[in-house]
N, C-alpha and C positions, 0 to 999 in steps of 0.2 A: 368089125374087121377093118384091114386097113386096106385102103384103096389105092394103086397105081395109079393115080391121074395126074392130070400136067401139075395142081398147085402140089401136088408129092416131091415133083423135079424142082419147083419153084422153091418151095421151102429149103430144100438137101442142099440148093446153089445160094441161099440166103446163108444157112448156117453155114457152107463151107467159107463164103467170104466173110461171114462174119466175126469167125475164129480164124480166119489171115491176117485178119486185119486186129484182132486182139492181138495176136501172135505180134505183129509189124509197131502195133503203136504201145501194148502193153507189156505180153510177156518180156520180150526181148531187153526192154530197157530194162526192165524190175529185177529180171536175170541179171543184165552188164552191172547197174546199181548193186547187186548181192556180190559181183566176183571182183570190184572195185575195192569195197568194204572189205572182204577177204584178202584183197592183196595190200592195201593200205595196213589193216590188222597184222598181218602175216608179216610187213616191214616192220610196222613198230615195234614189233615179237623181237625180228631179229636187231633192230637197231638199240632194244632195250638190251638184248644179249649182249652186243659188242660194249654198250656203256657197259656194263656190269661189268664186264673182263677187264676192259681197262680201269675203270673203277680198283677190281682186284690186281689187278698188276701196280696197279698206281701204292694203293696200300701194302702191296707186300715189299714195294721198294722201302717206303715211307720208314716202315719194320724194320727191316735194313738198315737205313741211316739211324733210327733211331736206335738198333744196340749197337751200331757202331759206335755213335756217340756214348752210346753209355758205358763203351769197354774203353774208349778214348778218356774218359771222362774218372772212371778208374784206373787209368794208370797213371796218369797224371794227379791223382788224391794219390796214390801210393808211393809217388816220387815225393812229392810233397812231404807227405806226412815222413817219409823218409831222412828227408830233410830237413825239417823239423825236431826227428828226434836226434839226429846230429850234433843242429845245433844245440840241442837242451842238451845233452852230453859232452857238447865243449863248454858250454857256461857252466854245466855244475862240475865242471872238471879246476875249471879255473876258479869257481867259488869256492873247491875244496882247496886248492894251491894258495887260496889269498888267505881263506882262516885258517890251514896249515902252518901261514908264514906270519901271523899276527900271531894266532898262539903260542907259535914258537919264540916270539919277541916276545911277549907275554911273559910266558915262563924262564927267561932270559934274565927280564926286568927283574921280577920276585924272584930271582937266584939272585941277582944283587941287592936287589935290598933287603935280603933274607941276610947274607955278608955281611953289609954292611950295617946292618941290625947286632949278629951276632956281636960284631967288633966295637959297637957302640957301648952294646949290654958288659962285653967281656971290659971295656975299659973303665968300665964304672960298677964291676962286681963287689970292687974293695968295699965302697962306697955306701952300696945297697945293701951288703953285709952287714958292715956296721951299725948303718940305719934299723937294719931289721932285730939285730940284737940289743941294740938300746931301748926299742920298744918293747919289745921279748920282755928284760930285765927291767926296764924302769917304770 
């Protein structure tokens, strides 16, 4: 059984200071050390949040410039290419116009001396005639 006597009060006044003074030198700090952690943790949290956003914001501009440039960047090949077939339809306009105008000397030329052929053969038919029937006959 347990006894009332004075080391009963001795004891109850040891354990109570003894758990104050846990309480004063251990809990307490162990406790601040847990809600330091937690709030240091708890910043990172959000300081990792804000990078992330900016992070995302940062890329969705990035997105942005990038098909801007790529719609800049196609219209500018479409002007181009534009212009390019321009010009390849004025050179093969003018390449049609120069052998147009060569052929047509061309065929100019051989009309003359297709004449002047005729007129050569014609003035010497008597000729070729006679030739040809000498041989015929002889």
């Amino acid at each position: 059984m347990v006894e009332l006597n004075g080391w009963f009060f001795i004891q109850l006044a040891n354990f109570l200071i003894l758990v104050y003074a846990l309480n004063v030198l251990l809990f307490k700090p162990v406790m601040a050390t847990f809600k330091e952690r937690r709030r240091i943790t708890e910043e990172s949290v959000d300081e990792v949040n804000a990078l992330t956003a900016r992070k995302e914001a940062i890329l969705a501009k990035f997105n942005e410039d990038i098909a801007r440039a790529n719609e800049k960047a196609a219209d500018v090949y479409l002007k181009h290419k534009e212009e390019g077939l321009a010009v390849q339809k004025e050179f093969f306009k003018k390449a049609q116009d120069e052998a147009a105008k060569k052929l047509e000397s061309a065929m100019s030329a051989l009309a003359s001396e297709s004449a002047r052929a005729r007129t050569a053969l014609r003035a010497n038919i008597d000729k070729y005639s006679d030739e040809i029937v000498g041989r015929l006959i002889g």
